[in-house]
N, C-alpha and C positions, 0 to 999 in steps of 0.2 A: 098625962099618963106616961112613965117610964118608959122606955122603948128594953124589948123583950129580947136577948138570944135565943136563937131558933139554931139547930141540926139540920143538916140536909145531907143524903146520904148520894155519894156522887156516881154508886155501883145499884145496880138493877136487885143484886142479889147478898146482902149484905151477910147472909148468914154463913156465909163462907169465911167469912170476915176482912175480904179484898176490898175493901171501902174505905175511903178517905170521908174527914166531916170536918165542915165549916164552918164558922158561925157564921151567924146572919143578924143583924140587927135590924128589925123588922118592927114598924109597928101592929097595931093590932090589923088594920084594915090592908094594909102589905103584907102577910099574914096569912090574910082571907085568900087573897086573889093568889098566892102562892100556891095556897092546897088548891083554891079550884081548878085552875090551870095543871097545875099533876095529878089532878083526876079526869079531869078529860082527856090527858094524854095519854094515861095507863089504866084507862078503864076495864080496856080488855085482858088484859096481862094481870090486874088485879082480881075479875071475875072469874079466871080461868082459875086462878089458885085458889080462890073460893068456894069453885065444883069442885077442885082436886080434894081440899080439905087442907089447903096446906096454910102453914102463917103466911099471915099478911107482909 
C-alpha cells in the first residue's frame, strides 16, 4: 500500500488562519493511532465546541 500525505495543523485554532501545515507521511495504521491519540488529548476542547455549536 502507497504511504498517504497527511495535514496536521500545528495551531488549536486554525480558522483564524495563524496555522502552519506539515506533511506527514504516514501509513495507514500510523494514521490510526495519530487521530486517536488527538482525541484523547482534545476530547474536551473538541466537545465543548460541540455544545457551542461551533466548527470542529
Amino acid at each position: 500500500m502507497a504511504e498517504k500525505q497527511y495535514l496536521i495543523l500545528l495551531d488549536i485554532d486554525a480558522r483564524k488562519g495563524q496555522c502552519k501545515k506539515i506533511n506527514l507521511c504516514l501509513d495507514y495504521e500510523d494514521a490510526l493511532i495519530l487521530a486517536d491519540d488527538d482525541i484523547n488529548e482534545n476530547w474536551e476542547i473538541y466537545r465543548e465546541k460541540f455544545l457551542r455549536g461551533d466548527s470542529p
